[in-house]
N, CA, C and O atoms as a GROMACS GRO file, in nm:
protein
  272
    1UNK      N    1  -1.298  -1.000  -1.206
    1UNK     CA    2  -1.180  -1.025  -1.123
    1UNK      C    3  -1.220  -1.002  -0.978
    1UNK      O    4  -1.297  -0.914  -0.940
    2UNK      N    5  -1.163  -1.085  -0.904
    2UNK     CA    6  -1.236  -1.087  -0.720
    2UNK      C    7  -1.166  -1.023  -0.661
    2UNK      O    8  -1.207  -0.968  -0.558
    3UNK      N    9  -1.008  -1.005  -0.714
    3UNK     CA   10  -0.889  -0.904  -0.644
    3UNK      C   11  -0.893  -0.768  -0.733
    3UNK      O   12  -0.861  -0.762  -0.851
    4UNK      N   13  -0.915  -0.717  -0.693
    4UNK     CA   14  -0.900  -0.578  -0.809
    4UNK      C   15  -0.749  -0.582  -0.814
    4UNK      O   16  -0.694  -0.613  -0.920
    5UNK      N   17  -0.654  -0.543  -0.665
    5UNK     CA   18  -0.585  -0.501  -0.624
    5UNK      C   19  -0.455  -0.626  -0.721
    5UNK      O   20  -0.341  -0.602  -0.761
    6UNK      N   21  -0.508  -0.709  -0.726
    6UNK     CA   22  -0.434  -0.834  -0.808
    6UNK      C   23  -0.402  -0.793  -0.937
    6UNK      O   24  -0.430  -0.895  -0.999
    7UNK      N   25  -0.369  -0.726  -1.007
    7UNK     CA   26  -0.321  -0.701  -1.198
    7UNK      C   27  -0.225  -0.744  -1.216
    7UNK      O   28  -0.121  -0.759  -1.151
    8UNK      N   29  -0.280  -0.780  -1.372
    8UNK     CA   30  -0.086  -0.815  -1.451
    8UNK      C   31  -0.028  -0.714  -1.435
    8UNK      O   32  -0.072  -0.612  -1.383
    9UNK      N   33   0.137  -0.743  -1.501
    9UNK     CA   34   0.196  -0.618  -1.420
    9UNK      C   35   0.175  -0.554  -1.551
    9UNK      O   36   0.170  -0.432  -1.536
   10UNK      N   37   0.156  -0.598  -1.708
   10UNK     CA   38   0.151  -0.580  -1.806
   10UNK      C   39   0.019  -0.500  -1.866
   10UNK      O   40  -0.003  -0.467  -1.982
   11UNK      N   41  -0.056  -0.479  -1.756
   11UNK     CA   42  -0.174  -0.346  -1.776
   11UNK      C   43  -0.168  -0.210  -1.781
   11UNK      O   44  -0.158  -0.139  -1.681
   12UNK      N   45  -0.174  -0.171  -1.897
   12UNK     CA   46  -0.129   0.019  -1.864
   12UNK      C   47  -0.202   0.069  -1.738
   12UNK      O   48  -0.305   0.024  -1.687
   13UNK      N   49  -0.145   0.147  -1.710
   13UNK     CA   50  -0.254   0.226  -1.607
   13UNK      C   51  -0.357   0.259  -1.589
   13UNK      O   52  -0.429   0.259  -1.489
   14UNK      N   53  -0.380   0.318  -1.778
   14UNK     CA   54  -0.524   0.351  -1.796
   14UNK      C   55  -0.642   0.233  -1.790
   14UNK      O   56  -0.763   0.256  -1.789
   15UNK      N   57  -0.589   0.125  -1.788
   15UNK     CA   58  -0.624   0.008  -1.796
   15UNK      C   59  -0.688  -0.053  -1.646
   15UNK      O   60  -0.785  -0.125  -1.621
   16UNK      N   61  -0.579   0.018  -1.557
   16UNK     CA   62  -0.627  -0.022  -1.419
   16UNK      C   63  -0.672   0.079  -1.369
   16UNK      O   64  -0.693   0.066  -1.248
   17UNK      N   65  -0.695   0.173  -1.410
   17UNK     CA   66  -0.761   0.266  -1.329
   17UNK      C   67  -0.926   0.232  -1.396
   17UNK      O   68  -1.020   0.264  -1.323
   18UNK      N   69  -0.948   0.190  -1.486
   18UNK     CA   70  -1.088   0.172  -1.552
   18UNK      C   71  -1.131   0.050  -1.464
   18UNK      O   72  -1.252   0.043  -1.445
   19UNK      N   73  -1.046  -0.055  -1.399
   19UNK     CA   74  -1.110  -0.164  -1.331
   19UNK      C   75  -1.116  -0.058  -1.198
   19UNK      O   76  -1.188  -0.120  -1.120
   20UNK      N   77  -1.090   0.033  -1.151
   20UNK     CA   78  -1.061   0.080  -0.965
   20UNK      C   79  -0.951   0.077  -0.959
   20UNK      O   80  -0.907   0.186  -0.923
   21UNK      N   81  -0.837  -0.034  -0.986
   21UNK     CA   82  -0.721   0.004  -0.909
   21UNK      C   83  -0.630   0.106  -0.912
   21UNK      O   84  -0.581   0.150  -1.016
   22UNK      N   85  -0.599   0.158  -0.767
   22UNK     CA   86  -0.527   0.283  -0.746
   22UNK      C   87  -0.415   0.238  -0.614
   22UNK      O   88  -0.420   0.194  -0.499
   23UNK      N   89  -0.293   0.288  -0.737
   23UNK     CA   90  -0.159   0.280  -0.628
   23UNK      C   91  -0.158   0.302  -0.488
   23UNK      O   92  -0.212   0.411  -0.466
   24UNK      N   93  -0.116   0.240  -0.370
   24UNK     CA   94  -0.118   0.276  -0.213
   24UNK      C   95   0.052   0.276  -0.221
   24UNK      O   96   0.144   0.196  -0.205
   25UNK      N   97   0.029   0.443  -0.262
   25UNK     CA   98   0.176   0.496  -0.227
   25UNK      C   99   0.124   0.660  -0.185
   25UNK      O  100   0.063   0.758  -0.228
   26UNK      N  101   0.233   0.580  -0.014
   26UNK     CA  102   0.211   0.703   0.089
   26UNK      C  103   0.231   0.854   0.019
   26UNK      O  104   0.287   0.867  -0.090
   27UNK      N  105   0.176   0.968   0.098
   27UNK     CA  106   0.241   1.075   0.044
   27UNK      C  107   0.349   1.162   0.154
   27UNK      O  108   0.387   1.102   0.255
   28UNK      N  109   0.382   1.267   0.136
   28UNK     CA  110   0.549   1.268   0.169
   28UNK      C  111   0.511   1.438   0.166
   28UNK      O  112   0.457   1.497   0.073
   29UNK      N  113   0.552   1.490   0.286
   29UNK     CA  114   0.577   1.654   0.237
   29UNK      C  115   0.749   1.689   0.248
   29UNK      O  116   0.841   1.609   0.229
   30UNK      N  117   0.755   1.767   0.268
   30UNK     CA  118   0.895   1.834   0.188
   30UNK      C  119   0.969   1.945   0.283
   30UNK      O  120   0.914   2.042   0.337
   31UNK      N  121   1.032   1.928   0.286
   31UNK     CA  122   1.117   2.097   0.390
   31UNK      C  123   1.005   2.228   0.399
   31UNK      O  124   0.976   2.291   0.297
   32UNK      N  125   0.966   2.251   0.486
   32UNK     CA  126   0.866   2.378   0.508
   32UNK      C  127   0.762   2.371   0.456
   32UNK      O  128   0.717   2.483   0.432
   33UNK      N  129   0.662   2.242   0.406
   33UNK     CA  130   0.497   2.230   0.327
   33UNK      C  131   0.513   2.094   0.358
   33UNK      O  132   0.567   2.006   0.291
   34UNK      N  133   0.442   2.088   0.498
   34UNK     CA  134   0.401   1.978   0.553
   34UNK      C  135   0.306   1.896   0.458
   34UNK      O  136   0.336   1.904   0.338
   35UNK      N  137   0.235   1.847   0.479
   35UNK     CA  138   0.103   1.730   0.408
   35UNK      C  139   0.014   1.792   0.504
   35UNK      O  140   0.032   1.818   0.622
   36UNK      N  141  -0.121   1.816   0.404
   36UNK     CA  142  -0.249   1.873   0.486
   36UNK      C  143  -0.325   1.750   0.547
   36UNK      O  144  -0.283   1.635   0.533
   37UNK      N  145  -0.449   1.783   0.623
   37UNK     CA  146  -0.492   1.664   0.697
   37UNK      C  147  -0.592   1.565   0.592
   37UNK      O  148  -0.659   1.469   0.632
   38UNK      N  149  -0.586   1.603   0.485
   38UNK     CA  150  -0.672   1.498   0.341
   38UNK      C  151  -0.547   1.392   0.343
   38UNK      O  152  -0.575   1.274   0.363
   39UNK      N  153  -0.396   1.432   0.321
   39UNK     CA  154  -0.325   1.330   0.280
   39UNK      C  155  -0.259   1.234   0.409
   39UNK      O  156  -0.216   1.118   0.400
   40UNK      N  157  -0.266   1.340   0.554
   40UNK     CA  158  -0.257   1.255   0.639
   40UNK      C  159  -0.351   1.123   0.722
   40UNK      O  160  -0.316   1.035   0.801
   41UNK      N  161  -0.481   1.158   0.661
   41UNK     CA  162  -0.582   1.048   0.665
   41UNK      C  163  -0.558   0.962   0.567
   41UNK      O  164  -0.589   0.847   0.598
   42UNK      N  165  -0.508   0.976   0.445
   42UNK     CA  166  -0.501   0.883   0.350
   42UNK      C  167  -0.384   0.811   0.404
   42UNK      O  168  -0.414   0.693   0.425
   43UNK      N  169  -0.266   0.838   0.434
   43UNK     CA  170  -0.193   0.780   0.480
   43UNK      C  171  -0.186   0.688   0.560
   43UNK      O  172  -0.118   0.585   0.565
   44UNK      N  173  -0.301   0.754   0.655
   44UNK     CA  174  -0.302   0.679   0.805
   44UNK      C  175  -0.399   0.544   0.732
   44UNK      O  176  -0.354   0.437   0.774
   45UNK      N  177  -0.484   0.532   0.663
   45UNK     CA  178  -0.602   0.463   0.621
   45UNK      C  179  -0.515   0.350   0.502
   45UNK      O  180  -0.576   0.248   0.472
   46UNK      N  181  -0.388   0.371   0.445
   46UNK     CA  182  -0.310   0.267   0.404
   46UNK      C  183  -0.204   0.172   0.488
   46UNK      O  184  -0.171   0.054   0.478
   47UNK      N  185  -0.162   0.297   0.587
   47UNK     CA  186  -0.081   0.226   0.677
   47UNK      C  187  -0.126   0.117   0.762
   47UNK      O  188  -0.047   0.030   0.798
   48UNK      N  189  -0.246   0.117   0.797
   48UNK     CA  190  -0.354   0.055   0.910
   48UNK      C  191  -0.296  -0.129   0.839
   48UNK      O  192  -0.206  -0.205   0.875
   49UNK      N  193  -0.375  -0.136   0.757
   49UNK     CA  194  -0.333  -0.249   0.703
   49UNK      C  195  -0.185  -0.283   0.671
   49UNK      O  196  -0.106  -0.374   0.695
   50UNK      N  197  -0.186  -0.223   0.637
   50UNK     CA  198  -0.033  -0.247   0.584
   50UNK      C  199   0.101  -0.306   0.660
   50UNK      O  200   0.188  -0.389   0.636
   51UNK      N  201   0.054  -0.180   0.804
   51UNK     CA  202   0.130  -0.268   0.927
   51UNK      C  203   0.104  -0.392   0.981
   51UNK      O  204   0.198  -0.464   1.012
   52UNK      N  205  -0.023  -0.432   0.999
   52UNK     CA  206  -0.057  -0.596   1.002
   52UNK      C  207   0.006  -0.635   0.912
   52UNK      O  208   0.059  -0.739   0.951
   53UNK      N  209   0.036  -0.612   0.806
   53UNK     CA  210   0.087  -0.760   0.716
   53UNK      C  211   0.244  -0.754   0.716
   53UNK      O  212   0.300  -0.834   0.641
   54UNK      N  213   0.307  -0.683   0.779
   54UNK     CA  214   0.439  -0.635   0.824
   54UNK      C  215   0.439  -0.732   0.901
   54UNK      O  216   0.502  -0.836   0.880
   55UNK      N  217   0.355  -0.706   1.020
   55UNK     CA  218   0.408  -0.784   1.160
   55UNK      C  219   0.366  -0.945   1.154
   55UNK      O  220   0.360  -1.014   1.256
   56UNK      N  221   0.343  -0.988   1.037
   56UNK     CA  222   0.343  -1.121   1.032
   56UNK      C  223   0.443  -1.160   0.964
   56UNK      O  224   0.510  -1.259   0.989
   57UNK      N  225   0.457  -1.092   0.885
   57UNK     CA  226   0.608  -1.095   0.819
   57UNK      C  227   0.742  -1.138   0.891
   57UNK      O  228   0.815  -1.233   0.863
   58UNK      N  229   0.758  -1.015   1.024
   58UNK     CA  230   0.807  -1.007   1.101
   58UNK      C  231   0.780  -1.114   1.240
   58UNK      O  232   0.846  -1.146   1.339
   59UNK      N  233   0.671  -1.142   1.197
   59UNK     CA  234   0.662  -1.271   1.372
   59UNK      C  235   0.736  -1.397   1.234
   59UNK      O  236   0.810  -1.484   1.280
   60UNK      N  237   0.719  -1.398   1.128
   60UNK     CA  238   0.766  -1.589   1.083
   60UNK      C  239   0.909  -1.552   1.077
   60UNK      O  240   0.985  -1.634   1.128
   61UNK      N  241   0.970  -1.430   1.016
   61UNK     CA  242   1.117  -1.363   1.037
   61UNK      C  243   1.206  -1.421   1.185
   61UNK      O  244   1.326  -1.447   1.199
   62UNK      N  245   1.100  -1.428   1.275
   62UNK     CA  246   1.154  -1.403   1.384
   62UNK      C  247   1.142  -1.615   1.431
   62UNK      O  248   1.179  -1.697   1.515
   63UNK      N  249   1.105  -1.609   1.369
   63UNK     CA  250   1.060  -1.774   1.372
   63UNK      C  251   1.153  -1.862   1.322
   63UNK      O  252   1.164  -1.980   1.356
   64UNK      N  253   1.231  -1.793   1.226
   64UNK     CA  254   1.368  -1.854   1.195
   64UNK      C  255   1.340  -1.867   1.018
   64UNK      O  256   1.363  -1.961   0.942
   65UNK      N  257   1.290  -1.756   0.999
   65UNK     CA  258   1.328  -1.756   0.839
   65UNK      C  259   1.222  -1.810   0.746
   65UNK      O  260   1.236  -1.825   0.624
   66UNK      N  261   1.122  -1.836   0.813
   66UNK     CA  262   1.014  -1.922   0.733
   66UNK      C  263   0.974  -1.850   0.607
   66UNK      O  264   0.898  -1.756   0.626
   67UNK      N  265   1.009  -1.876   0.482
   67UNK     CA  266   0.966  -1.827   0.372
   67UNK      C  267   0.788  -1.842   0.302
   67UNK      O  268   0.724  -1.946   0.315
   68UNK      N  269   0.741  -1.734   0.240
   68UNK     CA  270   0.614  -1.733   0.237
   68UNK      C  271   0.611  -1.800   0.076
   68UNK      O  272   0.504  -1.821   0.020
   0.00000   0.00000   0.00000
């Protein structure tokens, strides 16, 4: 497979974790236990991309609705 990141949705987990793929879901601290600086690099290192593909989103949005 050339996309890892591409799976059926119908693959157990254990299934995708044996090809590499691993969820890009941010992490989150809580009232008084901030996030240490391991999860705020991880964060920052999903967001990077992530916001590019936002703001194209957002420039055809702004273009008058152009559906992808």
């Amino acid at each position: 497979m050339s996309r890892p990141w591409a799976v059926p949705v119908e693959w157990s987990p254990a299934k995708r974790r044996q090809i590499g793929w691993r969820p890009s879901i941010q992490r989150k601290g809580q009232a008084g236990k901030p996030i240490g600086e391991r999860d705020k690099a991880r964060n920052k290192r999903m967001a990077s991309p992530r916001a590019r593909v936002e703001q194209v989103f957002a420039s055809l949005a702004q273009m008058g609705s152009i559906t992808v």
